[in-house]
C-alpha positions, -999 to 999 in steps of 0.1 A, spaced: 80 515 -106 71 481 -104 82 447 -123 50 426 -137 62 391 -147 47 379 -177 32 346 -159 11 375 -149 16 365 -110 31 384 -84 47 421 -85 81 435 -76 77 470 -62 108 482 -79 108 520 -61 79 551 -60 92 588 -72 123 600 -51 131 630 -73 152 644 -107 186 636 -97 208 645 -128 235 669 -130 228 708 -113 230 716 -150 207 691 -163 185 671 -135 159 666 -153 177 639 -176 175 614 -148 149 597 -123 153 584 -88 129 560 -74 139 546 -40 121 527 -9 111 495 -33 105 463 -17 131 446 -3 156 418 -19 156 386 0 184 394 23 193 423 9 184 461 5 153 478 -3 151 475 -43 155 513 -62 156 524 -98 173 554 -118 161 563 -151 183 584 -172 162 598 -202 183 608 -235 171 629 -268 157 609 -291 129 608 -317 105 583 -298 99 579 -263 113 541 -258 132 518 -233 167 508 -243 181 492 -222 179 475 -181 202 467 -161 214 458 -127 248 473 -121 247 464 -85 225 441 -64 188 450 -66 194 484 -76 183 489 -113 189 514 -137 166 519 -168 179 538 -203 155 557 -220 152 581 -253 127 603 -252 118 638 -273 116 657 -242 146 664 -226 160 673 -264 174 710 -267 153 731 -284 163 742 -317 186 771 -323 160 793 -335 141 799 -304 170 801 -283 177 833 -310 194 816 -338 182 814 -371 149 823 -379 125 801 -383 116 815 -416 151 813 -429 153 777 -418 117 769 -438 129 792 -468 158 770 -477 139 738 -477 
């Protein structure tokens, strides 16, 4: 992951792929990226991206909830469930027949 400032000089290595680091039930809802480049007396930068269902795939939201360690919010379609009739609900038939 890397920052681009939109002067267009200079990059910020902001992490490069650690691993899915969500929940044992879930991992795959969140992103670690670790070793970035390091803060000006400080730590080596890292990012965690934590991906929720949505529609579009889309950033929401950044933040820096502590010092030059970031954490991006994103929606995306896949990590939403799938729907009920392939995990052996309704068929899909019955859904399309009462539309």
């Amino acid at each position: 992951a890397i920052q681009k400032p939109k002067s267009g000089q200079g990059e910020t290595r902001l992490g490069q792929w650690g691993d899915w680091s969500g929940p044992e039930n879930n991992k795959y809802i969140k992103m670690k990226y670790t070793n970035g480049q390091a803060c000006w007396n400080g730590p080596t930068r890292s990012a965690d991206v934590q991906l929720s269902c949505g529609t579009d795939t889309k950033l929401t939201s950044v933040t820096e909830p502590s010092r030059c360690e970031y954490l991006f919010v994103m929606t995306t379609p896949a990590v939403c469930s799938k729907p009920d009739y392939i995990n052996g609900g309704e068929s899909e038939e019955h859904i399309h027949s009462e539309l």
